[in-house]
C-alpha positions in Angstrom: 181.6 109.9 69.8 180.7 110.6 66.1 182.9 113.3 64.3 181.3 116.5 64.9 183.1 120.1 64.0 180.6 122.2 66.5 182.2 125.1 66.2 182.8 127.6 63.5 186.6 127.7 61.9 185.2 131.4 60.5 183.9 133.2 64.0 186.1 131.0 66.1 189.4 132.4 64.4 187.5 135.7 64.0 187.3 135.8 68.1 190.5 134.0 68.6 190.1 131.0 70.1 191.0 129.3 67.0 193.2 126.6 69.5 189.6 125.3 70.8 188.8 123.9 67.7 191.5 120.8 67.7 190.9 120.2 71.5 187.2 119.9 71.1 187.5 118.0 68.2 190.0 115.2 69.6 187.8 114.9 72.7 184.9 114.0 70.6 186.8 111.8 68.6 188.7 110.1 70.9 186.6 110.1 74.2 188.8 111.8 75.9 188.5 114.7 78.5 184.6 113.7 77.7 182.7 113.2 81.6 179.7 111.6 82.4 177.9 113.7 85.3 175.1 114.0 87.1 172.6 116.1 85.4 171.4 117.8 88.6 175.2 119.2 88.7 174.9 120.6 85.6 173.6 124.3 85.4 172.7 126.8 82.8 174.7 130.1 82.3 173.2 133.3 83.0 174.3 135.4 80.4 173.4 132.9 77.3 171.9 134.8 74.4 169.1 132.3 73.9 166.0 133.2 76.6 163.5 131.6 75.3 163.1 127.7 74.4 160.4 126.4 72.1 158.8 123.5 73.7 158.1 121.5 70.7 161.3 121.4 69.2 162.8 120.5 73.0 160.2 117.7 73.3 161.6 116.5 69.5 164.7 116.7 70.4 164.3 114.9 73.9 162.4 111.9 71.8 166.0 111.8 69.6 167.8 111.8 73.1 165.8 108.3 74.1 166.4 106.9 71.0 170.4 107.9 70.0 171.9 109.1 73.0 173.7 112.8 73.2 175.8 112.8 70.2 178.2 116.1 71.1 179.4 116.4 74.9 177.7 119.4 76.7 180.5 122.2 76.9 181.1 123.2 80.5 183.1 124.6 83.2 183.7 123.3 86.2 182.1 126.4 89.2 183.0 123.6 91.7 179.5 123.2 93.1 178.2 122.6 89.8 179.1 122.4 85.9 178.3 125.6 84.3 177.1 125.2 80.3 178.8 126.8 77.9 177.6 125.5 74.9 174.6 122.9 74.9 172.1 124.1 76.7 169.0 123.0 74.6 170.6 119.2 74.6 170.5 119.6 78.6 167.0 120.9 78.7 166.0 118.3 76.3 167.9 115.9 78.2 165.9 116.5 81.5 162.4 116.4 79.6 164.2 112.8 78.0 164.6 111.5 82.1 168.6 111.6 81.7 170.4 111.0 85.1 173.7 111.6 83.7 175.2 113.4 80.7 178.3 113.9 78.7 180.3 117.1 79.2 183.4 118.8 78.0 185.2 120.3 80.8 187.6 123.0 80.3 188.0 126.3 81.3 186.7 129.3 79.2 187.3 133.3 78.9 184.3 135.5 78.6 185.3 135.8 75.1 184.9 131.7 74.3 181.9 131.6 76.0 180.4 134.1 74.2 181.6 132.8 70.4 180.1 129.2 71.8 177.2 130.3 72.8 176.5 132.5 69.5 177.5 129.5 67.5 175.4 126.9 68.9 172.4 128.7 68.6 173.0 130.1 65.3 174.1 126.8 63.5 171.7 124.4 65.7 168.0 126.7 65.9 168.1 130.1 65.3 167.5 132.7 68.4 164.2 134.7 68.3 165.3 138.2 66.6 165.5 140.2 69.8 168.3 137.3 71.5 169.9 137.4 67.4 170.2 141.2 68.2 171.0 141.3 71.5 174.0 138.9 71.1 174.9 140.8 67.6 175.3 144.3 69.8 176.9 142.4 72.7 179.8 141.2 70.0 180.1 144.9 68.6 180.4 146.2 72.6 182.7 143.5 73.8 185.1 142.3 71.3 184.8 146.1 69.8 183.4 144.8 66.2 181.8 146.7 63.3 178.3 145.9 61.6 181.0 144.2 59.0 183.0 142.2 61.2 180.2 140.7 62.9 178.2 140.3 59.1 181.4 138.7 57.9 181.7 135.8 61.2 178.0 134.9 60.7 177.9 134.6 56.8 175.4 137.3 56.4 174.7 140.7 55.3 176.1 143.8 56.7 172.4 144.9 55.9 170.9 142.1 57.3 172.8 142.9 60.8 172.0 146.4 60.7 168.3 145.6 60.4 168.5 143.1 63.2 170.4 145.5 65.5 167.4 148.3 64.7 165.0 146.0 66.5 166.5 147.0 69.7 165.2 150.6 69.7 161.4 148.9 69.9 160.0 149.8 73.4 160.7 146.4 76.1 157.0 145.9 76.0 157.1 145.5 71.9 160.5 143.9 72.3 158.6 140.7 74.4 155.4 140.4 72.2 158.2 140.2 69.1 160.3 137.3 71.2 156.8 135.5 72.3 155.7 135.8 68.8 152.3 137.4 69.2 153.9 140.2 66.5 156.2 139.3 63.4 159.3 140.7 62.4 157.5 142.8 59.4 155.1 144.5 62.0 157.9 145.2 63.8 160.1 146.5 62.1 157.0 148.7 60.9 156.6 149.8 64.2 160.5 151.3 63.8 158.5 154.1 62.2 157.1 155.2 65.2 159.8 156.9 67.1 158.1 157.3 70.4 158.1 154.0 72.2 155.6 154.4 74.4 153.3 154.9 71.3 155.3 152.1 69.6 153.9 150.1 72.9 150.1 151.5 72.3 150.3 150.9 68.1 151.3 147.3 69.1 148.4 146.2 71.3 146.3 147.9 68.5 147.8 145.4 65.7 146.6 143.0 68.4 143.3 143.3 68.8 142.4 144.2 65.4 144.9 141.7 63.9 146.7 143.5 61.6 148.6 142.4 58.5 152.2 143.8 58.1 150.9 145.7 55.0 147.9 147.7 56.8 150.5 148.8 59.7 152.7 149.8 56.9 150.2 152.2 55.3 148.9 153.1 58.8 152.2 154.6 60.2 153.2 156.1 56.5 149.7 157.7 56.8 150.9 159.0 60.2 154.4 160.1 59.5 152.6 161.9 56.2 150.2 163.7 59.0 153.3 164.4 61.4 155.4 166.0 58.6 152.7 168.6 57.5 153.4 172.2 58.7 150.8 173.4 61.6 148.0 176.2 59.7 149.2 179.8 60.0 147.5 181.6 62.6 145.7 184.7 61.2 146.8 187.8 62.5 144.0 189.7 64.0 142.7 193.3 62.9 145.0 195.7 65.7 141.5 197.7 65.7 139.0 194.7 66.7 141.7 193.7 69.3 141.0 196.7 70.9 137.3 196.5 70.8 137.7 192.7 72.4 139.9 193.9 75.3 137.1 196.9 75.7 134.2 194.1 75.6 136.2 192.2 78.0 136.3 195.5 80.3 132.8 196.1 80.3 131.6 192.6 80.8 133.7 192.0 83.5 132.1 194.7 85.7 128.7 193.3 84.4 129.4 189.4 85.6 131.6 190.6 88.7 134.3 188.3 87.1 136.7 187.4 84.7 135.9 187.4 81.5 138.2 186.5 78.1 137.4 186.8 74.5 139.2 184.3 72.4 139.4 185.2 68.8 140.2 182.5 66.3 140.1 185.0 63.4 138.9 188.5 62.6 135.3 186.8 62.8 135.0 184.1 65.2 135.8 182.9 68.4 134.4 181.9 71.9 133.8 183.9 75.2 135.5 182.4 78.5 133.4 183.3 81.5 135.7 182.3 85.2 134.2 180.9 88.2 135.7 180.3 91.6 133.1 178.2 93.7 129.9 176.8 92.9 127.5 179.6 94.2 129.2 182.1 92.2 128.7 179.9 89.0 124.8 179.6 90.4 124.9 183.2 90.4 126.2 183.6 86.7 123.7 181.5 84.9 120.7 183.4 87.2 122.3 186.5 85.5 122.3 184.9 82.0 119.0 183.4 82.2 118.0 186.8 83.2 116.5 186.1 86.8 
């Protein structure tokens, strides 16, 4: 087995499980502890961050399998049926589309907390997750292991910024959350869409980038533009005259009796408005435009 370190010395002491580091290592080195299993026994855990696989770079990396072999053991622990991954799971999937029968695995039994750092660090330092699975696993490390924003910044060499930002991704509707993991959105609309604190309009602004294919920048202006409109202070109703209010409950009197129903005079101000005229079946609307039509 060629020399690999697979595993970060920064998040793996950060998550203590610094002692997996040496044993990993000597296995690769020496062969040891390294099994050859049936593929068909191996399968994938159901709590992995990563959801989504791009095909291309499995196919790639399945045309590397054929040609060099499985350079790092698959990670696993042994369910007793079958071997569940750990850490590897894109050199498995690669290794099916390659026509593997058998693969290399690390056996060895893991806590929750291993599996987790493993799983965070092979995808991070092989391909990087799609930003909803980066965020995901970012908020399951805060929840679990009880980390802050800094922590977590600080055991994936990046900004405390560039975390926070990540983790705001997750108040995006589901439905905006998907088209952002398939790719039919980018990050910058978005994050644009963050604006938008409703998420089922978030959901109804995002099939509207769609179909008129929107650049980052014209969502940008679009939702400033909205927030601009939301933030303006609804027009001051005018108070009405005390004496024409009066006249229009008078007017409302009289042409009640005239129509035989109810009648209401709407006033917008002191000089316009609109007349209501109630019907409760369709004869007695026939009857109300005879009347007005003067038959």
């Amino acid at each position: 087995m060629a020399k690999k370190g697979g595993l970060s010395k920064g998040i793996s002491k950060g998550l203590g499980i610094d002692a997996l580091i040496p044993e990993v290592k000597e296995a690769e080195e020496s062969g040891n502890g390294i099994l050859e299993v049936e593929i068909s026994k191996v399968e994938p855990d159901k709590n992995q961050p990563r959801k989504n696989f791009d095909e291309d770079e499995l196919e790639a990396l399945a045309d590397s399998i054929k040609q060099h072999g499985i350079i790092d053991p698959i990670l696993v622990q042994d369910k007793g049926d079958y071997y569940e991954i750990v850490g590897g799971e894109r050199r498995w999937r690669a290794s099916m589309i390659a026509g593997l029968k058998k693969v290399p695995v690390f056996v060895r039994e893991y806590t929750d907390k291993e599996k987790l750092a493993i799983s965070l660090i092979d995808n991070t330092q092989r391909v990087n997750l799609d930003p909803i699975e980066e965020a995901t696993t970012y908020k399951r490390l805060m929840d679990e292991f009880e980390l802050t924003q800094d922590e977590v910044a600080d055991l994936i060499s990046k900004s405390r910024p560039a975390v926070a930002n990540s983790l705001r991704l997750l108040n995006l509707s589901p439905e905006v959350q998907e088209l952002l993991s398939q790719k039919v959105i980018s990050s910058g609309h978005a994050r644009a869409l963050l604006g938008i604190k409703d998420q089922e309009k978030q959901s109804e602004y995002a099939n509207v980038i769609i179909d008129k294919q929107l650049s980052v920048r014209e969502v940008e202006k679009e939702i400033k533009k909205m927030q601009s409109e939301g933030s303006k202070p609804a027009p001051k109703k005018k108070e009405l005259d005390p004496q024409l209010v009066a006249v229009y409950s008078d007017l409302e009197e009289k042409l009640k009796q005239s129509t035989g129903t109810k009648v209401s005079i709407i006033a917008k101000d002191n000089s316009k408005g609109k007349i209501e005229i109630e019907y409760y079946n369709q004869d007695e609307l026939e009857r109300i435009v005879d009347m007005l039509q003067g038959h």
